[in-house]
C-alpha positions in Angstrom: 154.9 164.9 113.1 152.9 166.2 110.0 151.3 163.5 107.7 153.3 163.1 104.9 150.9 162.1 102.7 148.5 165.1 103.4 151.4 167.6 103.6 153.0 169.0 100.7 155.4 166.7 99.0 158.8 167.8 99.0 160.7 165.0 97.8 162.3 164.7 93.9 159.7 165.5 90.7 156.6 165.3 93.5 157.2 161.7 93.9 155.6 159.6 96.7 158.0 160.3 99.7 158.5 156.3 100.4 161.4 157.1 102.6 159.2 158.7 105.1 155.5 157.3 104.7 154.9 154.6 107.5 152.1 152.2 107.3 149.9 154.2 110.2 150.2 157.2 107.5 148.1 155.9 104.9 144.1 155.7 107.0 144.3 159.1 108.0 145.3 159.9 104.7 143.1 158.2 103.1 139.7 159.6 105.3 140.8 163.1 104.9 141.6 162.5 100.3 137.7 160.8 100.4 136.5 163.8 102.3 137.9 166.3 100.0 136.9 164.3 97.2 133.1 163.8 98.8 133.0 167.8 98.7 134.2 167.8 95.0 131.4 165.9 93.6 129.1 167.4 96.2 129.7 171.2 95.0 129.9 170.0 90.6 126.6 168.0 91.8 124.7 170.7 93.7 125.9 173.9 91.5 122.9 176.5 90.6 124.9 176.5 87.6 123.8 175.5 84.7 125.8 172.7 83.5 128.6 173.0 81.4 132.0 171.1 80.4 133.9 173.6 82.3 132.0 173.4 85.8 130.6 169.6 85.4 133.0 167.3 83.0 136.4 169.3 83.2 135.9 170.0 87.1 135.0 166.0 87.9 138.7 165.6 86.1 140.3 168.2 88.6 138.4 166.5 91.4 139.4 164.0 94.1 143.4 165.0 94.1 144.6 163.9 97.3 142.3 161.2 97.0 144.1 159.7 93.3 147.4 160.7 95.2 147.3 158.6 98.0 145.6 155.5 96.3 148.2 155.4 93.5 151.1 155.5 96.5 149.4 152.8 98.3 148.4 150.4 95.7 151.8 150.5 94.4 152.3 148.8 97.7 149.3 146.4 97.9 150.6 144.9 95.0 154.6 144.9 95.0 155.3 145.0 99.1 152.0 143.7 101.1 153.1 143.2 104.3 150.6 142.0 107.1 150.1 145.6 107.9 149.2 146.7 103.9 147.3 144.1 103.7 145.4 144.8 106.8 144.9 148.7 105.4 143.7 147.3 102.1 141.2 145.2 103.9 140.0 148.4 105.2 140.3 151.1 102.7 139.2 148.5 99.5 135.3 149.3 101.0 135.2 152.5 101.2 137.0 153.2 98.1 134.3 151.3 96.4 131.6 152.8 98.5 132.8 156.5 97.0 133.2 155.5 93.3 129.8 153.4 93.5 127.7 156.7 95.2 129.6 159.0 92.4 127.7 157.3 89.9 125.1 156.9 91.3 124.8 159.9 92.1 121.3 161.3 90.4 122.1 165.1 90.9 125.4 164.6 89.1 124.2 162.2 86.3 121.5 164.7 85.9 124.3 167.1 84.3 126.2 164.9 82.5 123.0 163.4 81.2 121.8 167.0 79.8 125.5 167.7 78.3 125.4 164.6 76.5 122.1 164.8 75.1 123.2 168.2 73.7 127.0 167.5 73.0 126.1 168.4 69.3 125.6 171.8 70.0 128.3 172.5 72.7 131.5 173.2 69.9 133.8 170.6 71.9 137.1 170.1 70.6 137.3 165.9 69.6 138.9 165.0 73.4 136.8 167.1 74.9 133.9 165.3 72.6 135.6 162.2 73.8 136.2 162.6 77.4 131.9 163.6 77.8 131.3 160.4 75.3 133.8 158.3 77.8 132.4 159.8 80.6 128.7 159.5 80.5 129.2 155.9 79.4 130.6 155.2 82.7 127.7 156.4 84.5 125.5 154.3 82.5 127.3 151.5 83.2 128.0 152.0 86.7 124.2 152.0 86.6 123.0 155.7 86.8 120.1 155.3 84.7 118.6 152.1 86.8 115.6 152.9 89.0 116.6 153.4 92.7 115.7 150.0 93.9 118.6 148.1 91.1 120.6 151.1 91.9 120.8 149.9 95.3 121.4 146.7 94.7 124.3 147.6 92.6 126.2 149.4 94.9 125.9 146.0 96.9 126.9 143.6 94.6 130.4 146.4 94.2 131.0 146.3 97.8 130.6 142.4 97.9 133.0 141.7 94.6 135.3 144.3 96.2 136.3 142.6 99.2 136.0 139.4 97.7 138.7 140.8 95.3 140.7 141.3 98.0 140.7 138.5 99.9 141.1 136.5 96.2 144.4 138.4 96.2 145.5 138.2 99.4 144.9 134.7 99.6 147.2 134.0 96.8 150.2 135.6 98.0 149.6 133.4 101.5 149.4 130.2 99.2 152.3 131.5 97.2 154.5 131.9 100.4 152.9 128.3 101.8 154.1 127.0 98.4 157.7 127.2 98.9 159.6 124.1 98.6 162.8 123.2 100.2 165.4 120.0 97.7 168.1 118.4 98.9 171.0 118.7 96.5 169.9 115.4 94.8 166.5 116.8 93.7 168.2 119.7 92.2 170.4 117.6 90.0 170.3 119.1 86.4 170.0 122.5 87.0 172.5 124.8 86.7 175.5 125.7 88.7 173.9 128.8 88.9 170.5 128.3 89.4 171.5 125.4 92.7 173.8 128.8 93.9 170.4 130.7 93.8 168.3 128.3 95.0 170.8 127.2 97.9 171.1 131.0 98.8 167.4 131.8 99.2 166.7 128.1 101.4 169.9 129.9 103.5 167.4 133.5 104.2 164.9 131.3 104.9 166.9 129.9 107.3 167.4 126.1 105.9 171.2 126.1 105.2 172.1 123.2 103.3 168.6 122.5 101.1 167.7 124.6 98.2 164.3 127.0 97.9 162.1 126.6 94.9 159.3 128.9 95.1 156.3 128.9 93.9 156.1 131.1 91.4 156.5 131.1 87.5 160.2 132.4 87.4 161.4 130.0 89.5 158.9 127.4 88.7 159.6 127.0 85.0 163.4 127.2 84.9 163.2 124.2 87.0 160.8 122.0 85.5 163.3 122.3 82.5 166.3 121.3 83.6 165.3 118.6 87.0 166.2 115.1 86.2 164.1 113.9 89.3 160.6 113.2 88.3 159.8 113.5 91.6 160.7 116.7 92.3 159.8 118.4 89.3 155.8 116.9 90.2 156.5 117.9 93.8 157.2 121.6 92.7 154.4 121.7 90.0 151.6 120.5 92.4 153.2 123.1 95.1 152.5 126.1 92.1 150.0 124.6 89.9 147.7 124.1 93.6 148.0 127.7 94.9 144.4 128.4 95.9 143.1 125.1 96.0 144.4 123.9 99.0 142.5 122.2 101.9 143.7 125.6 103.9 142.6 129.1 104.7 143.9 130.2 101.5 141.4 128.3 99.5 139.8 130.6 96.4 136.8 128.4 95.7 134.2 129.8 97.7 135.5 133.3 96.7 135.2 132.1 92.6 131.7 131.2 93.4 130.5 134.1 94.9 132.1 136.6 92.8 130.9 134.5 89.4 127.1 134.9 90.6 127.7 138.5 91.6 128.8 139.5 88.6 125.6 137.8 86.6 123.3 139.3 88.8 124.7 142.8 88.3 124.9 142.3 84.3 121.1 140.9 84.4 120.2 144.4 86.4 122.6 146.0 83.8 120.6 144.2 80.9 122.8 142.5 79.9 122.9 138.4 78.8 125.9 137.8 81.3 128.7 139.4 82.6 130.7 138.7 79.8 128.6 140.3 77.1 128.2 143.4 79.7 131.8 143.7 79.9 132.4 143.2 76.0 130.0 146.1 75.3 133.0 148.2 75.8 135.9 146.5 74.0 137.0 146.3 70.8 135.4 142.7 70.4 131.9 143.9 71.3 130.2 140.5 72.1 131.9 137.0 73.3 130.9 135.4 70.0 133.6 138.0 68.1 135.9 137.5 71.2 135.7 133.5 70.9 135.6 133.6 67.2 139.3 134.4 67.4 140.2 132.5 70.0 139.2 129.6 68.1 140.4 130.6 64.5 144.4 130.0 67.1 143.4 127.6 69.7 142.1 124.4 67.0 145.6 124.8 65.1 147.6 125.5 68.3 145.9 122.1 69.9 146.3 120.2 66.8 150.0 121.3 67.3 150.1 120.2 70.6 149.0 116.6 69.7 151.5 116.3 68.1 153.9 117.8 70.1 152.9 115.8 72.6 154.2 112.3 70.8 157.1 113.7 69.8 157.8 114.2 73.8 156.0 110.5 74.8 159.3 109.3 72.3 161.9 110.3 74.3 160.2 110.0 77.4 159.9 106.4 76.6 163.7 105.5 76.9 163.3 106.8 80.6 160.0 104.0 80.8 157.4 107.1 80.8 154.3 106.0 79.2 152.1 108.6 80.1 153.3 112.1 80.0 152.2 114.5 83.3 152.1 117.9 83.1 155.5 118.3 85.4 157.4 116.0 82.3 156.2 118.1 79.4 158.7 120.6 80.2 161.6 118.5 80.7 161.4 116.4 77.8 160.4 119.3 75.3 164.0 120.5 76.8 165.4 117.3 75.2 163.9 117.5 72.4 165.1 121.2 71.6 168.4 120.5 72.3 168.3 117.6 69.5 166.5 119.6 67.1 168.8 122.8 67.8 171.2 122.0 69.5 170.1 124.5 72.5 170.8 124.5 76.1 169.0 126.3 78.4 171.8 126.3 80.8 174.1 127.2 78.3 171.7 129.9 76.8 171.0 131.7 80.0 174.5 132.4 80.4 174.4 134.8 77.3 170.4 136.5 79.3 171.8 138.3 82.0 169.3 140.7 83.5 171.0 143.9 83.3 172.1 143.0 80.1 168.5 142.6 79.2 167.4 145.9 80.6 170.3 147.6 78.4 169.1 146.0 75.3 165.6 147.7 76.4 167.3 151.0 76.7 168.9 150.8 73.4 165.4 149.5 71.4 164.0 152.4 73.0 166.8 154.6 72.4 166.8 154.1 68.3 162.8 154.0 68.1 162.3 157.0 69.5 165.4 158.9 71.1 164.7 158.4 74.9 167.6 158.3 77.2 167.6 157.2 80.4 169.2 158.5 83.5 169.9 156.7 86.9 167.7 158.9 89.9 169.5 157.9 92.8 167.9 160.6 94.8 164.1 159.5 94.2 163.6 157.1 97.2 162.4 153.7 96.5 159.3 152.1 98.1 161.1 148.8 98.5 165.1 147.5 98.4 166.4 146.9 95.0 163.6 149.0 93.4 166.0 151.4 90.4 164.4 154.7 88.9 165.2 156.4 86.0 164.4 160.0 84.7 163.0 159.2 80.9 164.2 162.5 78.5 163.9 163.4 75.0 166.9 163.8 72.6 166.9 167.3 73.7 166.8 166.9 77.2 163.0 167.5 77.9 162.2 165.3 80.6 159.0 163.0 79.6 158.5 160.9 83.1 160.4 158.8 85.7 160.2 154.9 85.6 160.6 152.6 88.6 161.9 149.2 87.9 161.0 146.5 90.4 162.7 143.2 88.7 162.5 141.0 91.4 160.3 138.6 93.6 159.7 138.8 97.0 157.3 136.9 99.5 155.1 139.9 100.1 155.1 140.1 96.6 152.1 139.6 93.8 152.6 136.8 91.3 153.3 137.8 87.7 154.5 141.2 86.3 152.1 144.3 85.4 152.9 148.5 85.1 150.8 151.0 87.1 151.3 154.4 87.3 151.8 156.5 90.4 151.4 159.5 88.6 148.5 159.8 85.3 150.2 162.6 82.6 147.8 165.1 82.2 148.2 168.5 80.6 145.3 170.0 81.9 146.8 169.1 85.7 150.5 170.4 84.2 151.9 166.6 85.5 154.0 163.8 83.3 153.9 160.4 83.8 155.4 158.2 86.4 154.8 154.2 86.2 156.3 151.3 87.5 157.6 147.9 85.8 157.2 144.5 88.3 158.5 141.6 87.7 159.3 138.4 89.5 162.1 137.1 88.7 164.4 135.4 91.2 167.2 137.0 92.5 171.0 135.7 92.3 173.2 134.6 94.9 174.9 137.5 96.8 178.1 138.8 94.2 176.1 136.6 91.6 174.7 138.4 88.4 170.5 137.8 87.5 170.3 135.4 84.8 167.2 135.0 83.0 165.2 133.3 80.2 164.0 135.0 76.5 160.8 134.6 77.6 161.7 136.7 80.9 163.4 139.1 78.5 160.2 139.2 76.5 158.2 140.1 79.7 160.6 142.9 80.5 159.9 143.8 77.1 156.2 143.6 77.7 155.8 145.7 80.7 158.4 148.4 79.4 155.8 148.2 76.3 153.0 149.1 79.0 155.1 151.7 80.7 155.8 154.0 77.0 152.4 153.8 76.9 151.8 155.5 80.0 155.0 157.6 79.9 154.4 159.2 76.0 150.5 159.8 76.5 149.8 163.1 75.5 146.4 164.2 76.6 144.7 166.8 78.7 142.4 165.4 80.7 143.9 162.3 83.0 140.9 159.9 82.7 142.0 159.5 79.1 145.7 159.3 80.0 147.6 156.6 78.9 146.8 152.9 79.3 143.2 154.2 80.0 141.9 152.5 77.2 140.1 149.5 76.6 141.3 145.9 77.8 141.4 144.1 73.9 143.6 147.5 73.0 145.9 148.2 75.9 148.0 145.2 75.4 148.6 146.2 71.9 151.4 148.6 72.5 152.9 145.8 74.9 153.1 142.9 73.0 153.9 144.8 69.7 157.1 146.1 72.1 158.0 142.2 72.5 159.5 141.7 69.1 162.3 143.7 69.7 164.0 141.7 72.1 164.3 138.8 69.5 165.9 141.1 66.8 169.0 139.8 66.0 171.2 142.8 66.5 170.0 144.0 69.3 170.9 140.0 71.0 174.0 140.2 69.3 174.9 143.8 71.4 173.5 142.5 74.8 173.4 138.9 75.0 176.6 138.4 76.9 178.0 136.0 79.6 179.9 137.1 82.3 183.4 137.5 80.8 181.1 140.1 78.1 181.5 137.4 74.8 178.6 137.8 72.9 176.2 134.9 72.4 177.8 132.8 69.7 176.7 133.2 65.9 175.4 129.3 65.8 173.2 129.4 68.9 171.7 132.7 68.2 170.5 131.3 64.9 169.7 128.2 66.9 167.8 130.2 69.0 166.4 132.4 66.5 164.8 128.9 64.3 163.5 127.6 68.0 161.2 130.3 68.2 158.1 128.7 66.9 158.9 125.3 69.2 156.7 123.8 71.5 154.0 126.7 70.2 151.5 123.9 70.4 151.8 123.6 73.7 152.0 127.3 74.2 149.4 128.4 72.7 146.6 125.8 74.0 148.1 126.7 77.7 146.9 130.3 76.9 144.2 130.0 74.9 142.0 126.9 77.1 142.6 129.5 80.0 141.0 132.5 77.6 138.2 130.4 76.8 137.3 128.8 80.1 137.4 133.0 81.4 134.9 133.4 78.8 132.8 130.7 79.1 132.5 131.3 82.8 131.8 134.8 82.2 129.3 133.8 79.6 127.0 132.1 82.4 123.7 133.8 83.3 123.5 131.2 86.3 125.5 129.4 88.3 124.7 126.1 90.3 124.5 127.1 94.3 127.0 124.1 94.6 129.3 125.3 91.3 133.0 123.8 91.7 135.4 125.8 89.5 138.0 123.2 89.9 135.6 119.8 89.0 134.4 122.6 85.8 137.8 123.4 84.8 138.3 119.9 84.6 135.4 118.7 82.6 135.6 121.6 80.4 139.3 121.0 79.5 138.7 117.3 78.6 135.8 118.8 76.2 137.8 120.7 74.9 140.2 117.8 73.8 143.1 119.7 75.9 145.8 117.0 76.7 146.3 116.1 80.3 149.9 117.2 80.6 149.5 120.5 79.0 146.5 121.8 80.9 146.0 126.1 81.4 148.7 128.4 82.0 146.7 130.1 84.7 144.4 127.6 86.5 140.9 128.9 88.0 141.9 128.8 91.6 144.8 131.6 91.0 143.5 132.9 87.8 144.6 136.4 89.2 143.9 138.4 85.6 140.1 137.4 86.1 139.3 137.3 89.9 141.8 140.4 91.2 143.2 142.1 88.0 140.2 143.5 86.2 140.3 141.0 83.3 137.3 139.0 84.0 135.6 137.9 80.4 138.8 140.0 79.4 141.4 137.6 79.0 141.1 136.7 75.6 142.7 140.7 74.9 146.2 139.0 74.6 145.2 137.2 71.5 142.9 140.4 70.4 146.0 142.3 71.0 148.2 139.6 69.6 146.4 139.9 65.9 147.3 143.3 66.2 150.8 143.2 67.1 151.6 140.7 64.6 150.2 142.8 61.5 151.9 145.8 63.4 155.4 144.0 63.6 155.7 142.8 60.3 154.8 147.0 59.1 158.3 147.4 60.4 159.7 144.0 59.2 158.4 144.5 55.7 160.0 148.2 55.4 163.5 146.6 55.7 164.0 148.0 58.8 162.5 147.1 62.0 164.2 150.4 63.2 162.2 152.7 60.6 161.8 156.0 61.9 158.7 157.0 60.1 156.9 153.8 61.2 157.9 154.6 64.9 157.1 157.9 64.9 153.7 157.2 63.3 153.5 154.3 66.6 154.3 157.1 68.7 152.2 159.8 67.6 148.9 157.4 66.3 149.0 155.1 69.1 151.1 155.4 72.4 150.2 159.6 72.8 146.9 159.2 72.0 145.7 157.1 75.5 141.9 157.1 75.0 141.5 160.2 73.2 140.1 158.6 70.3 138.5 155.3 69.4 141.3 152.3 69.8 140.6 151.4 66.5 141.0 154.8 65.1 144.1 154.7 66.0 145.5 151.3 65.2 144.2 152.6 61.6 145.7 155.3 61.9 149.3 153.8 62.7 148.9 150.8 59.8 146.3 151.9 57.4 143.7 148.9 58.3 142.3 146.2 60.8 144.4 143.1 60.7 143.2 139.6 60.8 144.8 136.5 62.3 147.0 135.7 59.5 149.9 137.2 60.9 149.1 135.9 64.1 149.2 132.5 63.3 152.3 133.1 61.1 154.1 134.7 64.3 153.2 131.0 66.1 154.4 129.3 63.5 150.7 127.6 63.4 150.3 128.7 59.2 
């Protein structure tokens, strides 16, 4: 039978024909989409032609079709369904994928032409994305290492193929752990949590065939919820070690070795690069522009957010006390700031999460985006799914024009990535005549069967975060597909995510869609309850995220390492120098730090806070118009900042949408930590 990833796609909108693709598709597909693409770059490199932006920048974006096809199509799956025989594929492809994009810029004959463009861009009349897209473009080369002399060049492309695989194996690794990580209770460990949660809990220990215990994995959906609510110490440090120790083990799925290697790769390629460290390589093209800007802000939130967390901290070693805790660990700091909510607010997290249902959450998201900027959604039944439970919509305007299709991928699974992201299977572009379509993944853990999804606000504010992501992809605007989108830099493209966050804590949209199962709405006291608990435990919060931001760019900011360098025995020193309590320690720990060893956020981390300033001052635009609804600010959102992608300067546009830069005051206000 005919490939169907090299044939014509016949399925819905040109999606990716899940329903028919079968693992053994996806080599063959892939050798024949790099040999197209190797005769692309072959015939814009070797053309007699002089160049020009039609036959040298323009065709590069036209280039490599089947090629971007079948990659976004099989990443998808990599990342979201990476069974034994993905991962075996990704092993194989991940090489010679990086092999390709490392010879493209390298390549001397092609740099040559985007070289002479740029030189003379002043006299070439581009329209400002065209202007852009050369700008954007010839910086890549340079980066990649064009300009080196042949014998760095070489070495370059090494040092890619090395961190590639290593990348891999980083990733592939943690799902293993993740999977080894599962831990089986007996009914008395699971005392405390709710009827619901033990239902879901006893229901997933039932698949995995242990009838009669109750499944915990080990991931942050499941994780948290129960360190909440456990009353046995015990259990609540047996599931923390069993998630907090994913990629430390004493087992194949150790990340160590892979942490060191990749760490000294990456300062050897920014020394060829010229560059200090990796970190101020990678910060050449951000928003920041060197570590010391980067860490200049992570500081101005971290010494307020730890001084917080102090005293936080004795506020939790009270009531702990009455239980004869002396010393808090980090699988009690949950539990007892639990308490301690509930006597401040009078909150239950039991109680609250009836009012969270998922679907009810993902209605609330289709209203906010409804009345900001007149999308409708419409269920696409027909489109076929790359994995069960997977739901797509068809995104439209308010006059029907369709804008893009969105997959939603809500829960976890064990072949399954930790955390939640967006990528896009298909880049808009109008110079290719194609819209948008991305994908939302989450992890959160799936109900008993006739059971409804419950989950926390701060799962609802991660639905809210990757639908954030996916507007961003799903409005772009833009010809060319390199600047489509979330193509922009990392310190910018979280900007339209988080900013997207504050909606789900507007009061009337909870008081629509925060609903239990007999549809009452979430009572008037414990939404207000609710609403003045925002700012708790934002010590805690805040040093969690920000000690993990700062380590990233500390490491980063190495021009060495130690042959014998142990990123767990570092962490540890450089948490206690940092004064970061014991029990609150980093919200992603080295050994699955994920973001920084196989997301692309290495030295990059810190872009939630950077993003975080932004979103803050961009909020409180809406907030201080009286209307956090106010269709002139949302259109100007729209128009300055999600349809833009990278067609202009990221701070050009965040101007453009709120008249200035902001600083961290509204930051700090939004943590409660001014």
């Amino acid at each position: 039978m005919a490939n169907p990833l090299i044939a014509a796609w016949t399925s819905p909108d040109g999606v990716p024909p899940y329903d028919r693709i079968k693992p053994e598709h996806f080599m063959p597909a892939f050798d024949k989409g790099l040999a197209e693409a190797r005769q692309d770059i072959a015939r814009i490199a070797s053309s007699r032609s002089a160049p020009t932006f039609a036959n040298t920048i323009e065709a590069m974006e036209k280039s490599g079709r089947l090629l971007s096809r079948v990659s976004a199509t099989f990443f998808n799956l990599s990342s979201a369904d990476a069974k034994p025989e993905i991962q075996k594929i990704e092993e194989a492809v991940s090489p010679k994928l990086t092999k390709f994009n490392t010879e493209t810029y390298l390549n001397q004959k092609l740099f040559a032409r985007v070289d002479k463009l740029y030189k003379s861009r002043a006299t070439l009349n581009l329209e400002p994305e065209q202007l852009r897209l050369l700008e954007e473009t010839h910086k890549s080369f340079v980066r990649a290492g064009a300009a080196l002399p042949l014998e760095s060049r070489v070495r370059v492309a090494e040092i890619n193929q090395a961190l590639s695989a290593a990348a891999v194996k980083f990733g592939q690794n943690l799902i293993a752990d993740q999977k080894a990580g599962d831990v089986f209770l007996t009914q008395a460990e699971v005392a405390g949590l709710s009827q619901e949660a033990q239902k879901s809990a006893a229901a997933g220990a039932e698949a995995a065939g242990r009838k009669g215990e109750y499944l915990i994995k080990a991931t942050r959906s499941a994780v948290e919820p129960f360190l909440f609510s456990a009353s046995d110490r015990a259990a609540r440090e047996k599931v923390f070690r069993a998630f907090t120790m994913r990629g430390e083990n004493a087992n194949a799925n150790n990340n160590l070795a892979l942490i060191r290697e990749m760490l000294t790769l990456r300062a050897e390629r920014a020394k060829l690069m010229g560059a200090k460290s990796h970190a101020h390589f990678i910060l050449q093209d951000s928003m920041a522009k060197t570590p010391d800007a980067a860490m200049g802000l992570l500081k101005q939130v971290f010494e307020p957010g730890l001084a917080m967390a102090r005293e936080e901290e004795k506020a939790l070693l009270a009531i702990a006390a009455k239980d004869g805790i002396t010393t808090l660990e980090p699988w009690d700091w949950r539990f007892y700031a639990e308490q301690v909510r509930k006597e401040r607010f009078n909150l239950d997290e039991a109680a609250l999460k009836q009012y969270f249902p998922l679907d009810g959450m993902v209605d609330a998201l289709m209203e906010t985006t409804t009345k900001l900027y007149g999308l409708t959604f419409h269920p696409r039944p027909d489109i076929p799914p790359y994995a069960p439970g997977v739901k797509v919509w068809e995104i439209r305007e308010a006059d029907g024009t369709k804008v893009g299709l969105f997959y939603g991928d809500w829960f976890t699974r064990d072949t399954k990535s930790p955390g939640a992201w967006m990528n896009s299977l298909r880049e808009q572009s109008t110079l290719l005549g194609e819209y948008a379509i991305v994908v939302n993944n989450c992890n959160y853990t799936p109900p008993a069967p006739g059971e409804r999804a419950l989950i926390s606000l701060d799962d609802a504010e991660t639905l809210f975060h990757e639908f954030g992501h996916a507007l961003h992809g799903l409005l772009s605007k833009v010809r060319y597909p390199s600047l489509s989108g979330t193509s922009v830099s990392r310190d910018f493209v979280e900007f339209p995510a988080q900013v997207y966050e504050h909606w789900i804590a507007e009061p009337q949209i909870l008081r629509r869609h925060a609903k239990n199962a007999k549809g009452v709405a979430i009572p008037e006291d414990m939404l207000q309850a609710l609403l003045k608990a925002r700012t708790f435990n934002q010590g805690y919060l805040t040093t969690q995220q920000l000690s993990s931001a700062i380590l990233d760019m500390e490491l980063h900011s190495m021009a060495s390492l130690p042959a014998d360098f142990d990123a767990a025995a570092w962490e540890k020193q450089r948490l206690a120098q940092l004064g970061v309590p014991h029990a609150v320690g980093m919200r992603h720990r080295l050994p699955h730090f994920s973001h920084i060893f196989d997301g692309g956020y290495s030295a990059g981390y810190y872009a939630y806070t950077w993003a975080e300033a932004m979103d803050a001052d961009g909020f409180e635009a809406f907030k201080e118009s009286g209307d956090v609804f106010n269709p002139v600010l949302a259109k100007k959102l729209r128009t300055e900042v999600l349809e833009r992608g990278n067609s202009r300067d990221p701070a050009a546009s965040y101007i453009a949408f709120r008249g200035r830069m902001p600083n961290a005051d509204a930051l700090l206000r939004n943590r409660g930590l001014k």
